[in-house]
C-alpha positions as CSV (number, residue, x, y, z in Angstrom):
1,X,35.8,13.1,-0.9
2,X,33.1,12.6,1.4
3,X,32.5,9.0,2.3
4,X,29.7,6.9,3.5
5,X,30.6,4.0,6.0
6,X,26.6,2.4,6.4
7,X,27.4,-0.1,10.0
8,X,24.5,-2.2,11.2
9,X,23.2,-2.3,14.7
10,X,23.9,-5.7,15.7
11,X,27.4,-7.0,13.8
12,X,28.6,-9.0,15.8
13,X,31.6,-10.7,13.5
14,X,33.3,-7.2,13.3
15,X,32.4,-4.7,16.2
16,X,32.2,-0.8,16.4
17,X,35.9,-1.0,16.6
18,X,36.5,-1.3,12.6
19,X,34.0,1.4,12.2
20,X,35.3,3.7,14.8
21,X,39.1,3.2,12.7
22,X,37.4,4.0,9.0
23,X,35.8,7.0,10.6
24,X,39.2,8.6,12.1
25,X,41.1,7.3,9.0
26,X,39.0,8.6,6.0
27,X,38.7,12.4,6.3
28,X,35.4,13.7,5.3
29,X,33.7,10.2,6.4
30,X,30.1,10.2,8.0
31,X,28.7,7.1,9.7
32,X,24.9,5.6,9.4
33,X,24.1,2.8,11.5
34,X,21.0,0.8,10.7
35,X,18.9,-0.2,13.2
36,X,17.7,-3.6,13.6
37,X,20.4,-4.9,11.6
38,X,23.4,-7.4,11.4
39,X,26.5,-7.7,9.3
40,X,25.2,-9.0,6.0
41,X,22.6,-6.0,6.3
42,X,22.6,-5.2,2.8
43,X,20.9,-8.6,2.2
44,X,17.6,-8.7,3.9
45,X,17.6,-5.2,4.4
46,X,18.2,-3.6,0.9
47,X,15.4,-0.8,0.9
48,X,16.8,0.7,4.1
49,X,20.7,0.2,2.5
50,X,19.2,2.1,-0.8
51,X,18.0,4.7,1.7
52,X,21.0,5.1,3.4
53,X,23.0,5.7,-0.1
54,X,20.6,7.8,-1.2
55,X,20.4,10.1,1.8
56,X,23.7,10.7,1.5
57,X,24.1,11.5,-2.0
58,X,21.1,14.0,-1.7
59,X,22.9,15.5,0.9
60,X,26.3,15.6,-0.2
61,X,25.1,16.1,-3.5
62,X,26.9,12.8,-4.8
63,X,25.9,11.4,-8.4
64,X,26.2,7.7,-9.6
């Protein structure tokens, strides 16, 4: 099943490392990482979030 893991730029109460595990554990995983972003990204960032979801659908060809 392709999965999306979206990772912000700037998180610094997590790290690449938790990212970097996902990716290696979940075959078929692709990573976006928003610029200019920290880890409650979704929040004040939710048009580029909605981008990133929909990119990926369209290119996966995922449906809600």
């Amino acid at each position: 099943m392709p999965t999306l893991i979206i990772t912000p730029s700037h998180d610094k109460l997590i790290g690449e490392q938790a990212a970097e595990t996902m990716r290696t554990g979940i075959p078929d995983s692709r990573e976006i990482r928003l610029d200019r972003t920290g880890h409650m990204f979704r929040f004040p960032h939710p048009e580029t979030y909605a981008r990133a979801v929909e990119t990926f659908l369209a290119e996966t060809g995922g449906d809600l």
